[in-house]
C-alpha positions in Angstrom: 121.5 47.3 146.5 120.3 49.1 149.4 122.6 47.1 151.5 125.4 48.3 149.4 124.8 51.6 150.9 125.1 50.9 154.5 128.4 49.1 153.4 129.9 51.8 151.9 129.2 53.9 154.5 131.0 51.9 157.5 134.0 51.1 154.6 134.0 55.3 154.4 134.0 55.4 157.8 136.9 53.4 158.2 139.2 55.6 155.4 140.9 58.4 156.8 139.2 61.1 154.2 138.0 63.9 155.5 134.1 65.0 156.8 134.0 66.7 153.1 135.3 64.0 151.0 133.0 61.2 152.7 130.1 63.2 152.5 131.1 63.4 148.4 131.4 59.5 148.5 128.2 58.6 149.9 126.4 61.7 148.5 127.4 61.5 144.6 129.7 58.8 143.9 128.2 56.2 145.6 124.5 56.3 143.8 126.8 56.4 140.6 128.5 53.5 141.5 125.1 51.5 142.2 124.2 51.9 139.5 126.6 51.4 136.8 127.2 47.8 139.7 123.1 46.9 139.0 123.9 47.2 134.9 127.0 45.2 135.1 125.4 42.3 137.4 122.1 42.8 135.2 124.5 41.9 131.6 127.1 40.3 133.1 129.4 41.4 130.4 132.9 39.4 129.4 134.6 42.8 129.4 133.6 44.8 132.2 136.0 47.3 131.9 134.6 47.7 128.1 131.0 47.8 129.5 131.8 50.4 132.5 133.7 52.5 129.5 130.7 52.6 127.3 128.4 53.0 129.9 129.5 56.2 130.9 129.8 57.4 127.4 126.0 56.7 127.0 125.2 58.6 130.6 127.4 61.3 129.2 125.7 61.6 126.3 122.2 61.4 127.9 123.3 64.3 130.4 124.4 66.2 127.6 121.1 65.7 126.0 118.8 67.1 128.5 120.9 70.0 129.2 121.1 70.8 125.2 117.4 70.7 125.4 116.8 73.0 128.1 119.3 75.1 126.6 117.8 75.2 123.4 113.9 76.2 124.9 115.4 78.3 127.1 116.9 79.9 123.9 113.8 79.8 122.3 112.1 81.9 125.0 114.7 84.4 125.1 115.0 85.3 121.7 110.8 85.6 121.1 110.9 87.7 124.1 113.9 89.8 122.0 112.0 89.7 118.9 108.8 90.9 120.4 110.7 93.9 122.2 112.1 94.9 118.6 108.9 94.9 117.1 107.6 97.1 119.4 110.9 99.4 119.3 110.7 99.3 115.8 106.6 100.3 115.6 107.8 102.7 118.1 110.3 104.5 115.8 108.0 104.2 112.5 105.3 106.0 113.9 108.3 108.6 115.5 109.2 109.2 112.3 106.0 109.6 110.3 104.8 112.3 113.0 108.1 113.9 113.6 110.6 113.9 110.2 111.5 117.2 109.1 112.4 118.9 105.6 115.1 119.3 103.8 118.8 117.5 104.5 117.6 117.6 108.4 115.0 115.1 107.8 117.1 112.6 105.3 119.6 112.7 108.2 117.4 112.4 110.8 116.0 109.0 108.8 119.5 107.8 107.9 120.4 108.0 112.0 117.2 106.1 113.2 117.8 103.4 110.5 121.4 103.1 111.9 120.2 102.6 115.5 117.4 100.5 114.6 119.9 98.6 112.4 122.8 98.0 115.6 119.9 97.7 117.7 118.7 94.6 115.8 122.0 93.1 115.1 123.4 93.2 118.2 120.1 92.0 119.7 120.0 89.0 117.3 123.1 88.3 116.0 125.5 87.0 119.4 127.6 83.8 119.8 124.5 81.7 121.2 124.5 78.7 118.7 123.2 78.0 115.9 120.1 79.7 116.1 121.9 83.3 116.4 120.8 84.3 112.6 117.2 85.0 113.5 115.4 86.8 111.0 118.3 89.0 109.7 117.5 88.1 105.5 113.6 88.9 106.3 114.6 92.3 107.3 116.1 93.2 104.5 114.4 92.8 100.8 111.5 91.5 102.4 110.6 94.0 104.4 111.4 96.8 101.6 109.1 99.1 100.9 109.2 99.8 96.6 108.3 102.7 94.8 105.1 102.4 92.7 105.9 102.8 89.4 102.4 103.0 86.9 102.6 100.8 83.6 102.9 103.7 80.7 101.5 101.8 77.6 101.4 104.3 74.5 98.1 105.0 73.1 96.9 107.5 69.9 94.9 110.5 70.8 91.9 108.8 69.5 92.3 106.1 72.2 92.8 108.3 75.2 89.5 109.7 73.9 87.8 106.7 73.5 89.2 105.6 77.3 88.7 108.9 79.0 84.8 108.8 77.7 84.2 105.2 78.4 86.1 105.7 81.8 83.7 109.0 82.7 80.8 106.9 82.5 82.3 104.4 85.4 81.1 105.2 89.3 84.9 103.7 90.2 86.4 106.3 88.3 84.6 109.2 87.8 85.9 111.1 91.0 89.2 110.7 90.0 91.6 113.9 89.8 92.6 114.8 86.3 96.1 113.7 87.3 94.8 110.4 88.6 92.9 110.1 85.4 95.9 110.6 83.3 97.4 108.0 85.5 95.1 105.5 84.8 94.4 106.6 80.6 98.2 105.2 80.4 98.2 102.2 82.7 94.7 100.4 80.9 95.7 98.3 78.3 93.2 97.6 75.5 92.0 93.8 75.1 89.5 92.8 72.1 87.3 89.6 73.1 85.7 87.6 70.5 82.2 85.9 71.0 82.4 83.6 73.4 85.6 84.8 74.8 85.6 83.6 78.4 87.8 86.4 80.1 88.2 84.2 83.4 86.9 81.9 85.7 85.1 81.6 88.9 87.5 81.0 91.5 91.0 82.1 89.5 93.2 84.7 91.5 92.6 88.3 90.4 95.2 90.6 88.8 93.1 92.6 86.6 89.7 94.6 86.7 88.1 95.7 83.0 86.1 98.7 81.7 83.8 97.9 78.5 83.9 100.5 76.0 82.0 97.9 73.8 79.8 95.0 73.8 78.1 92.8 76.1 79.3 90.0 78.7 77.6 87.8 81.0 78.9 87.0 84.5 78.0 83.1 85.6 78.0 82.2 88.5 77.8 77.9 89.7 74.7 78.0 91.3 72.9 74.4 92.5 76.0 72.8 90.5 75.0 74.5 86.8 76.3 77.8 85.2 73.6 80.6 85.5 74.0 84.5 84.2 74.3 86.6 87.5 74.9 90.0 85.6 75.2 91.5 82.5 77.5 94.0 82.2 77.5 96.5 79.2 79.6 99.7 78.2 81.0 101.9 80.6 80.6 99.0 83.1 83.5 97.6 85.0 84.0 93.9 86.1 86.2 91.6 87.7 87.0 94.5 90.6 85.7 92.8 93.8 88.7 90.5 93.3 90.8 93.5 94.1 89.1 95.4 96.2 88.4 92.4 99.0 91.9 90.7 97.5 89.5 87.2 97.4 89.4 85.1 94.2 86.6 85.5 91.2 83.3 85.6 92.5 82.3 84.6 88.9 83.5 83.5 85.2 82.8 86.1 82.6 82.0 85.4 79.0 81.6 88.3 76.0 78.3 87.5 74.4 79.7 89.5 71.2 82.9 91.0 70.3 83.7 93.0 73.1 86.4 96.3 73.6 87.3 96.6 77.4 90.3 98.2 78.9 92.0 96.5 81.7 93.9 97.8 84.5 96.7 95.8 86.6 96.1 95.2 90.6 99.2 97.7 91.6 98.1 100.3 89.7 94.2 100.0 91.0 95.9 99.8 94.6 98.0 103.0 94.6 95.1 105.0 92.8 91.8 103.6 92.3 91.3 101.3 95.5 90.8 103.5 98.6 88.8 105.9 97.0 86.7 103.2 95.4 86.0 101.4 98.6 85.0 104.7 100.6 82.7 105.7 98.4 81.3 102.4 97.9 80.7 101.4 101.5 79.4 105.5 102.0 76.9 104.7 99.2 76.0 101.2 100.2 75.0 102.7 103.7 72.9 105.4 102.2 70.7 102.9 99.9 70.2 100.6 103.1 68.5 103.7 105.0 65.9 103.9 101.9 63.0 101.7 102.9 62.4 101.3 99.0 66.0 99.1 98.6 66.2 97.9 102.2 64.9 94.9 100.9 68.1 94.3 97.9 70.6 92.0 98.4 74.2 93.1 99.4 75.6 92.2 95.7 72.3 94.2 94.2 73.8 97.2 96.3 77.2 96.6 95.5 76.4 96.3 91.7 73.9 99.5 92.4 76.2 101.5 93.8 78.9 101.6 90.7 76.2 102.8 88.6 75.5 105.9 90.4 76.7 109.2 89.6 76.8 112.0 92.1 75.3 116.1 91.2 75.6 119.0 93.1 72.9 121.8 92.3 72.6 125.3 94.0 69.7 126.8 95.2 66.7 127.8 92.3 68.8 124.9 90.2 66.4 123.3 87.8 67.0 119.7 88.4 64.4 118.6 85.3 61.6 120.7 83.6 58.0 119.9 83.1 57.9 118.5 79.5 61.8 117.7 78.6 62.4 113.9 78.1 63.1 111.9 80.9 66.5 110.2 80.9 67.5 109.7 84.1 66.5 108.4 88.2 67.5 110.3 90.6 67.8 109.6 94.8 68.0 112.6 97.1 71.5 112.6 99.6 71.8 115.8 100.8 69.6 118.8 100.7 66.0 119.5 100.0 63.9 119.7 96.8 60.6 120.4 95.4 58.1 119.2 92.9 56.3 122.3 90.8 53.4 121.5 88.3 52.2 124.0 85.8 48.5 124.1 84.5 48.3 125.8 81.0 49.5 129.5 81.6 48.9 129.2 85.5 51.7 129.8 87.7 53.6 126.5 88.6 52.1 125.1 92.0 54.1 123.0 94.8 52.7 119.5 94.2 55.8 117.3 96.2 58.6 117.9 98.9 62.1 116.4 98.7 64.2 115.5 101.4 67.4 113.0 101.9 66.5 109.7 101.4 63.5 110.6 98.8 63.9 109.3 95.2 62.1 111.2 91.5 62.1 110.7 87.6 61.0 107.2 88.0 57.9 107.8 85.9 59.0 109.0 82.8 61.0 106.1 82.3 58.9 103.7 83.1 56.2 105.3 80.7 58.5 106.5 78.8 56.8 109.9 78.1 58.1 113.9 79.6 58.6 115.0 83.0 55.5 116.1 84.4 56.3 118.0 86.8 59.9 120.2 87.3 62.0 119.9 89.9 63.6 122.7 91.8 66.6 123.1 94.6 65.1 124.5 97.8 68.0 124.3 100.6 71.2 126.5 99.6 73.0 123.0 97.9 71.7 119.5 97.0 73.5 116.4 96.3 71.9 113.8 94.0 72.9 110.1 92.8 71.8 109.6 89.3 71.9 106.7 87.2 70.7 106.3 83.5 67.8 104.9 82.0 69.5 101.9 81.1 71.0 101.0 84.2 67.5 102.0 85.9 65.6 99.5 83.8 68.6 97.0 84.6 68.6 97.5 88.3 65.5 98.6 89.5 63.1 97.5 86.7 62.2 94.7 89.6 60.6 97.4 91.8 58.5 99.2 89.3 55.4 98.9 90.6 56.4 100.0 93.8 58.4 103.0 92.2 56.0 104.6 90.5 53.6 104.7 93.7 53.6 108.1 95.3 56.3 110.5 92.5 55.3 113.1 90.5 57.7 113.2 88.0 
């Protein structure tokens, strides 16, 4: 075929067109006609004209082809390059109007024109005679992307109810530092659930939409350990369960079963989000880094920390503040956060003599639990406030029964 190309050129040479025109045959026409000449020769058709027809429908078509696909990525590229510049618009204008809105009618019509502009911005961004791809993401930024109202559940109770709830609920570390509108909140959103023996509540591994609050009877968390079911926990009044599933929004870390028949009051996922959650989790994580510092529970697990840390109850004392008196009963451990304390012990009629400092980090009280006998010693507030985590003899024995031996070791009290 290369000999077809010198031959067209001396036939061109011989026509009478002009410098333009020959260089058009020999540059563009003449490769086309080589070729579709090769594929007739190479077929031999008995309808050339037919074959030449359809032949240049299929290079049409393959033309078209590669040009639709360039087009398309081409496309592509423009409109992720659009979409990213919106976001960033659009994070631009949030965070203008969280900082800047004003009061009143001025800010509803300041919102009202940044949503138009963001609106026509968006639109005519996305929304242009480009094909059929010109409908990018327009339904997603509607419902979507809506931001709802929280609404708490209100389920009616009888006085003796709330009662029973607001006690049971005082005893919980998640909700004890609620406001008293917060606790109202909650008192109407908790739905009461009666378990029978046996009762398992859920699973290991199911999604979480609940957390529950024991006002009475017992329940064992398993756990599937070396492929067999073994109790974890034992959770018991004023306890709360199934809440790591919505604080860490992961699935059950365990099955619970009641061991008898069991009262617990259950609060829905929204309503622990909105009210409960954040709180929850910075007080947690503030109390978890505390009990790491202390050398004594360095050694717990994270889970014993976790689990530790929703039994404690914070107290504030003032200065000369009494914390516990030589020869009361001894019903609950205490660990020192803030401030500085001391340890006074009485001989017969002698005045009281410093036996013990106190300082962050320090712990007392172990010892008349774990004798089960009176405080013998008192313990006062030196420094002008002190904060203290306590936690009852029940959940002492529970979660710190382990260490006994270590506990009782250098405390007074």
């Amino acid at each position: 075929m290369k000999g077809s190309c010198a031959a067209m050129s001396t036939v061109v040479d011989d026509l009478p067109f002009s410098e333009e025109k020959s260089k058009y045959i020999l540059d563009v026409l003449d490769p086309v006609l080589e070729e579709v000449f090769s594929d007739v020769m190479e077929h031999m058709p008995e309808e050339p004209a037919e074959f030449i027809i359809k032949w240049c429908q299929k290079r049409m078509g393959l033309v078209q082809s590669k040009g639709l696909r360039q087009s398309v990525l081409s496309e592509n590229q423009h409109l992720n390059h659009e979409l990213k510049k919106l976001k960033d618009e659009l994070d631009t204008t949030t965070r203008g109007i969280e900082t800047d809105k004003q009061d009143g009618a001025d800010e509803g019509e300041e919102e009202d024109d940044v949503d138009d502009e963001v609106d026509d911005a968006f639109f005519e961004q996305q929304v242009r005679p480009t094909g059929p791809r010109q409908s990018v993401s327009a339904e997603a930024y509607g419902d979507w992307n809506m931001k709802k109202e929280f609404v708490p559940p209100c389920i009616a109770k009888t006085d003796d109810q709330k009662e029973r709830l607001r006690q049971t609920l005082s005893k919980s570390f998640m909700f004890s530092s609620l406001a008293p509108k917060e606790m109202d909140v909650i008192l109407l959103a908790m739905k009461e659930c009666l378990f029978e023996p046996k009762w398992r509540v859920f699973n290991e591994g199911d999604e979480g939409h609940y957390l529950f609050v024991i006002e009475k009877g017992t329940l064992d968390c398993l756990k599937t350990i070396d492929g067999s079911l073994q109790v974890v926990k034992t959770v018991s009044p004023g306890d709360v369960f199934g809440e790591l599933a919505l604080l860490y929004n992961c699935p059950r870390a365990a099955s619970v079963v009641s061991q008898d028949r069991s009262i617990c009051w259950q609060l829905d996922r929204e309503s622990f989000n909105h009210i409960v959650k954040d709180s929850a989790m910075k007080r947690r994580q503030k109390y978890k880094d505390f009990l790491t510092s202390i050398t004594l529970l360095s050694s717990m697990q994270d889970y014993e920390l976790s689990q530790l840390t929703d039994c404690l109850t914070s107290e504030t004392f003032k200065q000369g503040d009494y914390v516990v008196k030589q020869n009361d009963p001894g019903n609950r451990f205490y660990i020192i956060e803030e401030g500085n304390l001391a340890a006074f012990k009485a001989a017969g009629s002698e005045n009281e003599a410093k036996v013990m400092d106190y300082k962050p980090g320090d712990y007392f009280g172990e010892l008349a639990l774990l004798r089960n006998q009176p405080r013998a010693a008192s313990v006062i507030v030196e420094s002008e406030t002190a904060q203290l985590l306590s936690m009852s003899r029940a959940t002492f024995s529970k979660m710190l029964g382990p260490l006994s031996d270590l506990l009782g070791k250098a405390s007074y009290v």
